[in-house]
N, CA, C and O of each residue as an XYZ file, in Angstrom:
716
protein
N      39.457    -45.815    116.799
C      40.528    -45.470    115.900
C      40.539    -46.391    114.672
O      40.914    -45.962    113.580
N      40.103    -47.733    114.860
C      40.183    -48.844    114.147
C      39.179    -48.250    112.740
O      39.291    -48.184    111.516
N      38.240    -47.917    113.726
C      37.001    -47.707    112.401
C      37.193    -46.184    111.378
O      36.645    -46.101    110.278
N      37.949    -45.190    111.893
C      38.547    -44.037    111.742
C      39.689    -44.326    110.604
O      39.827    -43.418    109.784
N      40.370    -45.266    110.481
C      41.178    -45.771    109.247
C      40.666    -46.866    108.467
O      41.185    -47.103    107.376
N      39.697    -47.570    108.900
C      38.867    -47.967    107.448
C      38.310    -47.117    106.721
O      38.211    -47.228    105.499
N      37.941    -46.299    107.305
C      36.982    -45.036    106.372
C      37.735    -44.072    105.793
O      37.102    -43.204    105.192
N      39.572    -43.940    105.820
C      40.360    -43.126    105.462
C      40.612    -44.725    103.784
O      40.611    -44.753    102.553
N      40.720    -45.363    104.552
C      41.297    -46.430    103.809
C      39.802    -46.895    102.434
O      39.765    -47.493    101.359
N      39.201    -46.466    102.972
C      38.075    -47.168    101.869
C      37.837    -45.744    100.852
O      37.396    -45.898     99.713
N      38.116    -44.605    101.290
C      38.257    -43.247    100.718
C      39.033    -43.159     99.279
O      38.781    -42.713     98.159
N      40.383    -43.996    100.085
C      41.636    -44.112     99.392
C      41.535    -45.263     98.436
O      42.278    -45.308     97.456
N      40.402    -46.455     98.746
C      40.433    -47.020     98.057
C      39.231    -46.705     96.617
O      39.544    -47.011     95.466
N      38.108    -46.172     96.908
C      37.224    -45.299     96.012
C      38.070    -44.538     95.088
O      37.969    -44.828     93.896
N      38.676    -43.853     95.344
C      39.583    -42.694     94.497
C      40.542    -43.753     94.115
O      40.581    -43.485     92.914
N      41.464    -44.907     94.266
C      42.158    -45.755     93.734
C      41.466    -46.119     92.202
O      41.764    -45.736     91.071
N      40.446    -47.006     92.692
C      39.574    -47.515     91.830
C      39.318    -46.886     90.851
O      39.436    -47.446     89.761
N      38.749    -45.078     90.945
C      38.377    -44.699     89.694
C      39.430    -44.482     89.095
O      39.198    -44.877     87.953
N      40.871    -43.947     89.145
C      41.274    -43.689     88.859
C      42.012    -44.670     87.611
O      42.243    -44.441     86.424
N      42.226    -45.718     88.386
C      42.387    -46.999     87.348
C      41.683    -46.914     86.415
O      42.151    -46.981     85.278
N      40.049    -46.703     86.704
C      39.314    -46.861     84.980
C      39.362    -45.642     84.314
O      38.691    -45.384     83.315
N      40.335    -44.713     84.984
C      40.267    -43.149     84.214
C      39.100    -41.632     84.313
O      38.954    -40.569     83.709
N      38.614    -42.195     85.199
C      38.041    -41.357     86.307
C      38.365    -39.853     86.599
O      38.069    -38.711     86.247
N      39.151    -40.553     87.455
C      40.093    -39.255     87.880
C      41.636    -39.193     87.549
O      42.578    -39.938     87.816
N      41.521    -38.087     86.907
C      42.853    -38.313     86.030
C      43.634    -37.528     87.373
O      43.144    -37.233     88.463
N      44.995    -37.318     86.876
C      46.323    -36.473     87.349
C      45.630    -35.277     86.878
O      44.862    -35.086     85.935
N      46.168    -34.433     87.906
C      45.870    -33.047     88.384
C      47.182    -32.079     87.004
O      48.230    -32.486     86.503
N      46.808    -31.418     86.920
C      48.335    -30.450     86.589
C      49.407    -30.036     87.750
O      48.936    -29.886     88.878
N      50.823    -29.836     87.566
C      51.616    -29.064     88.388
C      50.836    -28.230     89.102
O      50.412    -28.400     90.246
N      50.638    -27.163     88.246
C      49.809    -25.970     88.967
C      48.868    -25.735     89.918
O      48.868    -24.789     90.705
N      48.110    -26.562     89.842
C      47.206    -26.744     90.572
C      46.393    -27.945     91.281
O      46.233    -28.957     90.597
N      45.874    -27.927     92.567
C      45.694    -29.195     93.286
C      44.154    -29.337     92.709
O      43.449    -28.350     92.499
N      43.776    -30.538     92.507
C      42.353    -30.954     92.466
C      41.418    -30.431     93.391
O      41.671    -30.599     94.584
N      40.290    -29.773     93.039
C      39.235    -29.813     94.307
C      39.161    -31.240     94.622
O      39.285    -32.247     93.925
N      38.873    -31.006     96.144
C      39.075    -32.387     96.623
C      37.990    -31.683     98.321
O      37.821    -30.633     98.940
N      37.577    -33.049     98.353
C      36.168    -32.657     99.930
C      36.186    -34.556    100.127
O      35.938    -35.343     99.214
N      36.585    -34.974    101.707
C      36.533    -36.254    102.031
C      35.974    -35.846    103.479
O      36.001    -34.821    104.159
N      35.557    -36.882    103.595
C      34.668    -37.422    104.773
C      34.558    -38.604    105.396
O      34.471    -39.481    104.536
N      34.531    -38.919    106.166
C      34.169    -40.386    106.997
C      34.173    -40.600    108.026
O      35.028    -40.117    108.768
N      33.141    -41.469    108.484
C      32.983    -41.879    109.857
C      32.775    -40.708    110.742
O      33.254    -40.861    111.865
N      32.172    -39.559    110.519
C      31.430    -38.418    111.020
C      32.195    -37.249    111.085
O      31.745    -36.123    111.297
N      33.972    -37.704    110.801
C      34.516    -36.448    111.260
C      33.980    -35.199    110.160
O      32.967    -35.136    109.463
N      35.061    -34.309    110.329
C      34.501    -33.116    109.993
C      35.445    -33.520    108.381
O      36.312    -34.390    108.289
N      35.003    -32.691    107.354
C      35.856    -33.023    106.069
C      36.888    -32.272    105.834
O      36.997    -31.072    106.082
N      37.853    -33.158    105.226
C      39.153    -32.196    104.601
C      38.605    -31.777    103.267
O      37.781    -32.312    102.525
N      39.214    -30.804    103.186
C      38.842    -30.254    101.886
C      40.213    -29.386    101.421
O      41.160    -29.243    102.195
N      40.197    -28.818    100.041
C      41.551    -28.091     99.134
C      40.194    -27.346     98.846
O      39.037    -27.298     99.263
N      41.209    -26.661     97.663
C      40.514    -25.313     96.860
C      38.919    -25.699     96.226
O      38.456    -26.831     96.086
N      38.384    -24.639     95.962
C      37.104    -25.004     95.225
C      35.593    -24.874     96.533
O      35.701    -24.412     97.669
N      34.377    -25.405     95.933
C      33.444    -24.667     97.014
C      32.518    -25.904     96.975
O      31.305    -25.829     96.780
N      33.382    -27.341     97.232
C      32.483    -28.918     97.342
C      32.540    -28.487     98.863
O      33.087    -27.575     99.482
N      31.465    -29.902     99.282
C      31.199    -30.026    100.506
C      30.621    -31.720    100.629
O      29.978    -32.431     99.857
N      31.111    -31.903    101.782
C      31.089    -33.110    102.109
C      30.529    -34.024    103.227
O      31.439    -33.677    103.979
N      29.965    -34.716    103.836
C      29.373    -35.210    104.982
C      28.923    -36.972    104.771
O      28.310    -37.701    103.990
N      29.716    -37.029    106.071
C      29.869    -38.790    106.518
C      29.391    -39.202    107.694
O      30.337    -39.672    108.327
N      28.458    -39.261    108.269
C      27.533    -39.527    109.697
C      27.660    -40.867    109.476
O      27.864    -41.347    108.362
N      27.504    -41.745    110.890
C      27.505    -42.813    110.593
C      28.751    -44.113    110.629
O      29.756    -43.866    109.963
N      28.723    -45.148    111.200
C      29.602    -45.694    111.056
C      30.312    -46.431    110.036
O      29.981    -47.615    109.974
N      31.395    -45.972    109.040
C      31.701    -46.942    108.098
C      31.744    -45.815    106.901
O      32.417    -45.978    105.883
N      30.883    -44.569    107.171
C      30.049    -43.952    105.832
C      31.300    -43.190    105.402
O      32.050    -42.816    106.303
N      31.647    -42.888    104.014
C      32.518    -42.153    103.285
C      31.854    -41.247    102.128
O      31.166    -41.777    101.256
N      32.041    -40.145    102.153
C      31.666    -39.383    101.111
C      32.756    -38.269    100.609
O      33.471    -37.537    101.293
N      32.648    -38.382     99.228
C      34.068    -38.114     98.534
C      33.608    -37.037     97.404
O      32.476    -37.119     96.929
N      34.610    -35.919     96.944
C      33.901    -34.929     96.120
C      35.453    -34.900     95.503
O      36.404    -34.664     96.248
N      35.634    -35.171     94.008
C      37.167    -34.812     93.702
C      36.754    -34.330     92.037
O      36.228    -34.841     91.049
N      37.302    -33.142     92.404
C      37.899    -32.367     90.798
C      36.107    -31.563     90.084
O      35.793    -31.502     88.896
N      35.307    -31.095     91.233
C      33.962    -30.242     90.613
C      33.985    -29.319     91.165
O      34.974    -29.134     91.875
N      33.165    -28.516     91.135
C      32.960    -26.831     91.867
C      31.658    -26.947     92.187
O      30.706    -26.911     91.407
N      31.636    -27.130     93.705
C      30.030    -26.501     93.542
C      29.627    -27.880     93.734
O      29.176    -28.370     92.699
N      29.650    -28.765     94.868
C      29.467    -30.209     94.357
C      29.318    -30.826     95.891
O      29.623    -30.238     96.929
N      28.818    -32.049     95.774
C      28.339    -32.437     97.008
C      28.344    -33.832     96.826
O      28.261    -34.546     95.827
N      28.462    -34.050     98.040
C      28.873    -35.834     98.717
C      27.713    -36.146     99.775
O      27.768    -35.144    100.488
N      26.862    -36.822    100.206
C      26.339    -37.325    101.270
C      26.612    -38.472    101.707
O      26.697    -39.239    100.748
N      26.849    -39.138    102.956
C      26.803    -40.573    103.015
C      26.408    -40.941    104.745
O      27.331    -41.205    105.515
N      24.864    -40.920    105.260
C      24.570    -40.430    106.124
C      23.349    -41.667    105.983
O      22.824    -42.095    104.955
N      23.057    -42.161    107.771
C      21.908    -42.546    108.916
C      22.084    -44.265    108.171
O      21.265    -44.770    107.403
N      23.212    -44.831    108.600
C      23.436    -46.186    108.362
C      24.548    -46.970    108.268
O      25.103    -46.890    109.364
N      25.130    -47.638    107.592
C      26.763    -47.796    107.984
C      26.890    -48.109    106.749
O      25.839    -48.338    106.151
N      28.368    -48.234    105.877
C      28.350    -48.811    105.175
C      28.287    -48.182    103.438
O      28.490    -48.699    102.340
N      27.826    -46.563    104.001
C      27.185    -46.224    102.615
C      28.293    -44.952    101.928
O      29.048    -44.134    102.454
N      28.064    -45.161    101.023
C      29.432    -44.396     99.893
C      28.667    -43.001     98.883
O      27.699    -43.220     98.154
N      29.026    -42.216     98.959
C      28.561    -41.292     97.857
C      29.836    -40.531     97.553
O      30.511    -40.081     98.478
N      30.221    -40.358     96.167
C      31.342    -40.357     95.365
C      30.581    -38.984     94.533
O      29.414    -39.145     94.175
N      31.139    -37.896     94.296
C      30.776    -36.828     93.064
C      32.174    -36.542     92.575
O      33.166    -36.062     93.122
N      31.880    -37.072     91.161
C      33.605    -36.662     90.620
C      33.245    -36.170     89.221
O      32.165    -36.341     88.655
N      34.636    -35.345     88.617
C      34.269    -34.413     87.099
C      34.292    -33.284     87.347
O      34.465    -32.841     88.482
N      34.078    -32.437     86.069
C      34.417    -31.336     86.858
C      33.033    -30.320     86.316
O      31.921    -30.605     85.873
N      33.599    -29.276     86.547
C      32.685    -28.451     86.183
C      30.955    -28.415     86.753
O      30.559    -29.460     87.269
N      30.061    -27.355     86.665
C      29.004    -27.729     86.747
C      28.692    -28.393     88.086
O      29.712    -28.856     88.596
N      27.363    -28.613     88.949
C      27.032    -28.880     89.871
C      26.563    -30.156     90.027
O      25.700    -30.492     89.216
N      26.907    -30.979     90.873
C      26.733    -32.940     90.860
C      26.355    -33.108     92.305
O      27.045    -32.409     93.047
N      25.630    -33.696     92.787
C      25.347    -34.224     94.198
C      25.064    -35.890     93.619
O      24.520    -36.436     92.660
N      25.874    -36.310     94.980
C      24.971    -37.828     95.574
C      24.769    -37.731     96.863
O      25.285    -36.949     97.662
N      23.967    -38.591     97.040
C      23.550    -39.042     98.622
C      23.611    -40.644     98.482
O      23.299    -41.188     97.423
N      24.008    -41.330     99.555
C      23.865    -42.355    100.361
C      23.463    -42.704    101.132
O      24.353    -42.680    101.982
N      22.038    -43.345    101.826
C      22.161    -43.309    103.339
C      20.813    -43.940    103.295
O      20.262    -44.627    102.435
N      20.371    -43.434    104.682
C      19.260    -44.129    104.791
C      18.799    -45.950    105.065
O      17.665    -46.393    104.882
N      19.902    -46.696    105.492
C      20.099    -47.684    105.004
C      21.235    -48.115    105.331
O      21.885    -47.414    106.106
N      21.879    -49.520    104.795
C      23.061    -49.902    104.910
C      24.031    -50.298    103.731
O      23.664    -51.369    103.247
N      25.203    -49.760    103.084
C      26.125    -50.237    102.295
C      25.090    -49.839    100.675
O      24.950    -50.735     99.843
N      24.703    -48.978    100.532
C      23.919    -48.383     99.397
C      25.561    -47.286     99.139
O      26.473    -47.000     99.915
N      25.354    -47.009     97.995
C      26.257    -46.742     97.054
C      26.119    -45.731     96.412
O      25.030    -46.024     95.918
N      26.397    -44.521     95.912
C      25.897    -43.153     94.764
C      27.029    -42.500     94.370
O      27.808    -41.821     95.039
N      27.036    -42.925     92.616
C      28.313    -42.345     91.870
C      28.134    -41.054     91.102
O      27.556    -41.524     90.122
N      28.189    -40.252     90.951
C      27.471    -39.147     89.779
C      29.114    -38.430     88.868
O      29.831    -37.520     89.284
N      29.210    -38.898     88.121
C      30.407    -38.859     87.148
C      29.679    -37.606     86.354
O      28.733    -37.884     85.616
N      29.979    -36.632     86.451
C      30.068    -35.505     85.274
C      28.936    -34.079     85.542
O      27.879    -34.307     86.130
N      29.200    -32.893     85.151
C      28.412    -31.599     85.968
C      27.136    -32.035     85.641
O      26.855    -32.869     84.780
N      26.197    -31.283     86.545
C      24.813    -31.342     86.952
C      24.128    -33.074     86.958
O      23.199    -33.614     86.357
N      25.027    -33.482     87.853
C      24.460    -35.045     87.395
C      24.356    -35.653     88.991
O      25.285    -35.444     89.772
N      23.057    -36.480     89.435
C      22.471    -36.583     90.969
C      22.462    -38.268     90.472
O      21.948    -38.871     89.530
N      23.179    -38.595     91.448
C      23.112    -40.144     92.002
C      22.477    -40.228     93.380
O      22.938    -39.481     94.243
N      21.487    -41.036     93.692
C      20.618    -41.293     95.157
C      20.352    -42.748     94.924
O      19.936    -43.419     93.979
N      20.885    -43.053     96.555
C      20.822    -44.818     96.711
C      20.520    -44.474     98.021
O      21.221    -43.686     98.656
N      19.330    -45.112     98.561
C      19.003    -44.693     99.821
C      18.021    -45.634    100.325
O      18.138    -46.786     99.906
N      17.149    -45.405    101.076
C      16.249    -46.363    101.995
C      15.784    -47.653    101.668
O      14.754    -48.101    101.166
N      16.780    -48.093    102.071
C      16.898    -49.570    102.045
C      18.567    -50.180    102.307
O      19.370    -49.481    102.924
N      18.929    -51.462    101.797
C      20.158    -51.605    101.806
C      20.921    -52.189    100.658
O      20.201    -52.908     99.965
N      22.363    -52.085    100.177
C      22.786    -52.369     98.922
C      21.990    -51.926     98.083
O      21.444    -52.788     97.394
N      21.686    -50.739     97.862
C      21.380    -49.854     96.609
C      21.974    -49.541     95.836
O      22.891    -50.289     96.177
N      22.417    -48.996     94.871
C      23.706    -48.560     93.620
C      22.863    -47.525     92.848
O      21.761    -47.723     92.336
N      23.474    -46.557     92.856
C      23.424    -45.880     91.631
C      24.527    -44.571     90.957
O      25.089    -43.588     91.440
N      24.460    -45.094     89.835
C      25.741    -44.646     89.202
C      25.422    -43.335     87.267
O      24.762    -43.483     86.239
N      26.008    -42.653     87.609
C      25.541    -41.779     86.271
C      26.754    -41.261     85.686
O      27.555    -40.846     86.524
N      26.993    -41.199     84.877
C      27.623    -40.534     83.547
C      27.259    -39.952     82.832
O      26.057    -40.072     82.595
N      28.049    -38.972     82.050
C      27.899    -38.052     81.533
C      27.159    -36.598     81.884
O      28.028    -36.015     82.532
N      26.140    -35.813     81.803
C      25.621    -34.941     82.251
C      24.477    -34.522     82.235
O      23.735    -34.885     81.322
N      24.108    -33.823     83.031
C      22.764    -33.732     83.363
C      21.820    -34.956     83.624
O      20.701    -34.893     83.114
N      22.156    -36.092     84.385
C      21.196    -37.051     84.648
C      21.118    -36.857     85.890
O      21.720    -36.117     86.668
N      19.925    -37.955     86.043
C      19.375    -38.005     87.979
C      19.171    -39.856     87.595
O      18.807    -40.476     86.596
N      19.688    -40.293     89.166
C      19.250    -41.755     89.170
C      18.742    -41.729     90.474
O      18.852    -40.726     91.179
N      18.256    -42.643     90.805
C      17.640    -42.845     91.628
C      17.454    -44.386     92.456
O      16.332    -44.846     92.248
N      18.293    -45.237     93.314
C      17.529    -46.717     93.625
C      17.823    -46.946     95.119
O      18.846    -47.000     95.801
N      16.596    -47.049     95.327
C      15.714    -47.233     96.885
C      14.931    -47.665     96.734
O      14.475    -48.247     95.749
N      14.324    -47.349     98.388
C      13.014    -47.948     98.732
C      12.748    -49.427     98.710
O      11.773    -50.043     98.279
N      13.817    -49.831     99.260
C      13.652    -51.429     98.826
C      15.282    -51.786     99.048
O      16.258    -51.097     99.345
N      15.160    -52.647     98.871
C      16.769    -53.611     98.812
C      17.415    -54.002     97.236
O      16.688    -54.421     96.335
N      18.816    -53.799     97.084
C      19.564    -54.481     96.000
C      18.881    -54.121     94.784
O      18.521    -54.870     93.876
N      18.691    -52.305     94.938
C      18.439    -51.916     93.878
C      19.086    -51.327     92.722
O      19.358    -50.221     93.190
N      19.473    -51.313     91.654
C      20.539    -50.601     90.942
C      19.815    -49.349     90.009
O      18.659    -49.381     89.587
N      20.503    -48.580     89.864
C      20.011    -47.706     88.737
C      21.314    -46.969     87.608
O      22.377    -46.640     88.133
N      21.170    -46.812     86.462
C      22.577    -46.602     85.813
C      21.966    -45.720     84.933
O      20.756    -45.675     84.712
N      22.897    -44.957     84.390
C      22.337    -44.005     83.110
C      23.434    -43.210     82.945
O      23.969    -42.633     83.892
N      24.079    -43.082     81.009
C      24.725    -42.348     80.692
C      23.943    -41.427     79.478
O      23.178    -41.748     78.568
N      24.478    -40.217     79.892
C      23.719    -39.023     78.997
C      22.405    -39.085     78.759
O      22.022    -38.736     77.642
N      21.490    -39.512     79.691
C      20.081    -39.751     79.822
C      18.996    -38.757     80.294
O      19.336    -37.886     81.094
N      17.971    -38.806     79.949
C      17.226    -38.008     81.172
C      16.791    -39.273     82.604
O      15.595    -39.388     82.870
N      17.452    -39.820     83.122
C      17.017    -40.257     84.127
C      16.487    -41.914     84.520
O      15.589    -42.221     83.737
N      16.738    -42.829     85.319
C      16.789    -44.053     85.595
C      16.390    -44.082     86.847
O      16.762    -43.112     87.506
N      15.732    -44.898     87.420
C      14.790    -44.591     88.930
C      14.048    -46.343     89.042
O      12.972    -46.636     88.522
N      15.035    -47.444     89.936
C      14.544    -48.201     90.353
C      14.120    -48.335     92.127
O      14.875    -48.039     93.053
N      12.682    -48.871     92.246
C      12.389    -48.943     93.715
C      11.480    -50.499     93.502
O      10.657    -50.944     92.702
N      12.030    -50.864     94.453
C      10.971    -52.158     94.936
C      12.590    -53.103     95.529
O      13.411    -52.511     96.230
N      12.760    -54.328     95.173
C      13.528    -55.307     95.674
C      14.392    -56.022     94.911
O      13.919    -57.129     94.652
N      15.238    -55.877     94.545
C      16.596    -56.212     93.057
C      15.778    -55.518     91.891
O      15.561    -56.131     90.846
N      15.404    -54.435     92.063
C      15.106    -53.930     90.221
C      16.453    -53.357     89.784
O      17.465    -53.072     90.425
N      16.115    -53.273     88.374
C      17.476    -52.714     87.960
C      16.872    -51.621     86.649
O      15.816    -51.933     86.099
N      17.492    -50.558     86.284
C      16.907    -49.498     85.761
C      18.454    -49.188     85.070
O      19.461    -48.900     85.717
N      18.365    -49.321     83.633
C      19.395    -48.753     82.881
C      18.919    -48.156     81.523
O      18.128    -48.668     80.730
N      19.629    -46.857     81.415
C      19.091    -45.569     80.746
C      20.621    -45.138     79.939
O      21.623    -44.902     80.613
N      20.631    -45.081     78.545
C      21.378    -44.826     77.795
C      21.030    -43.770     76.916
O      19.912    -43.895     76.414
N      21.661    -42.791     76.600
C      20.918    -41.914     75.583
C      20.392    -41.070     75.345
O      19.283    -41.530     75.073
N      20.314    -39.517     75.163
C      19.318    -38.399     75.303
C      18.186    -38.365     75.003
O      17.742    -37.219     74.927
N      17.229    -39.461     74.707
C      16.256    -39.271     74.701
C      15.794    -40.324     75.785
O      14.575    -40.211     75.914
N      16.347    -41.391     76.687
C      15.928    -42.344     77.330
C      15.363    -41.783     78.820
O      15.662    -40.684     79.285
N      14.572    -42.672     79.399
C      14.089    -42.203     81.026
C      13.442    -43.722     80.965
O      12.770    -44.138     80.021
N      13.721    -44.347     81.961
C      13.417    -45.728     82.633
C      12.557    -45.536     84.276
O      13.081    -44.962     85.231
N      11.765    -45.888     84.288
C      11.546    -46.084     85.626
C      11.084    -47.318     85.552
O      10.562    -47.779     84.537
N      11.323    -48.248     87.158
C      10.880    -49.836     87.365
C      10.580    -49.490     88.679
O      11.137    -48.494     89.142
N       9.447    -50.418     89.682
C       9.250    -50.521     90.714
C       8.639    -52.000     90.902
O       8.133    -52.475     89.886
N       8.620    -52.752     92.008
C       8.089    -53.938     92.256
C       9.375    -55.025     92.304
O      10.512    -54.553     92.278
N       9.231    -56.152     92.359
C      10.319    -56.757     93.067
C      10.936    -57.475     91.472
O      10.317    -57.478     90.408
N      11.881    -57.864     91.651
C      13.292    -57.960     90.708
C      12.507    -57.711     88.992
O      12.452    -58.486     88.037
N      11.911    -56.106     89.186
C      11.865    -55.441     87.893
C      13.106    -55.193     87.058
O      14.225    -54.888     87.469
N      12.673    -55.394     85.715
C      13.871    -54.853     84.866
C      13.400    -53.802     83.973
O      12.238    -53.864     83.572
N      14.243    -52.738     83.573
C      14.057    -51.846     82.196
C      14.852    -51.051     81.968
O      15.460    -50.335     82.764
N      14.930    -51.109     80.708
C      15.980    -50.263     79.954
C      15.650    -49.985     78.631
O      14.904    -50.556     77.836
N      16.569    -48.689     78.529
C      16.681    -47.999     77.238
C      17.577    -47.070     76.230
O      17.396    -45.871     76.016
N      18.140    -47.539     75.914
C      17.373    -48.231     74.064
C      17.037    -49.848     74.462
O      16.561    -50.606     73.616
């Protein structure tokens, strides 16, 4: 039961958080936010709209608020978070694979993946990007309005700004970015 309300509580605290930096705004009267939560394996709550959600795993939370058509993973490790928020348009993350790896995808058609390994991050903004950081440990990957950011090896970090940018790094505490 113990572990069943951290994972309600760390849910609550994900959706806290963005909301503070303006994230996720207030809903209208009219209508409730799509909304899809998950954790710690149960089955997901969900409201209106056609997200979907899945939390295997002990600790794991995966969260889908305010998209259509949208997806959460956070699966085969403990610890791991995948967040799809914004609206419109189609967004997946995954988490997993691993332990306490992380995947944010802020805005339609936009894929965050943090996976095999542990403490991974990856986080995207705006639309149409893909990130990517695995395969390794304490990897980050970031990108707003980019084509794409993709770190693998052991602390690389991969940051992608810009419609014309794409970063990839691999090997151990690689860096790159662009502009």
């Amino acid at each position: 039961m113990q572990s069943i309300l951290r994972g309600i509580a760390r849910a609550a605290a994900v959706t806290s958080a963005l909301a503070v930096v303006g994230i996720v705004g207030a809903s209208s009267a009219s209508a409730a936010p799509d909304l899809c939560v998950s954790t710690n394996g149960l089955s997901p709550v969900t409201s209106p709209g056609n997200n979907t959600c899945s939390a295997t795993g002990k600790g794991n939370t995966a969260v889908v608020i305010g998209s259509n058509n949208a997806s959460a993973v956070a699966s085969n490790g403990r610890g791991n978070t995948a967040a799809t928020l914004g609206s419109g348009g189609v967004a997946e993350t995954f988490a997993g694979n691993g332990n306490k790896n992380t995947g944010i995808a802020v805005g339609p058609n936009d894929e965050a993946f943090a996976s095999n390994g542990s403490k991974n991050r990856s986080v995207t903004l705006g639309s149409n990007d893909t990130e990517s950081a695995g395969t390794g440990n304490n990897n980050g990957a970031a990108s707003v309005n980019s084509q794409g950011a993709f770190a693998v090896g052991n602390g690389s970090l991969a940051t992608s700004v810009g419609p014309t940018c794409f970063v990839s790094v691999s090997g151990n505490r690689s860096r790159g970015t662009c502009p």
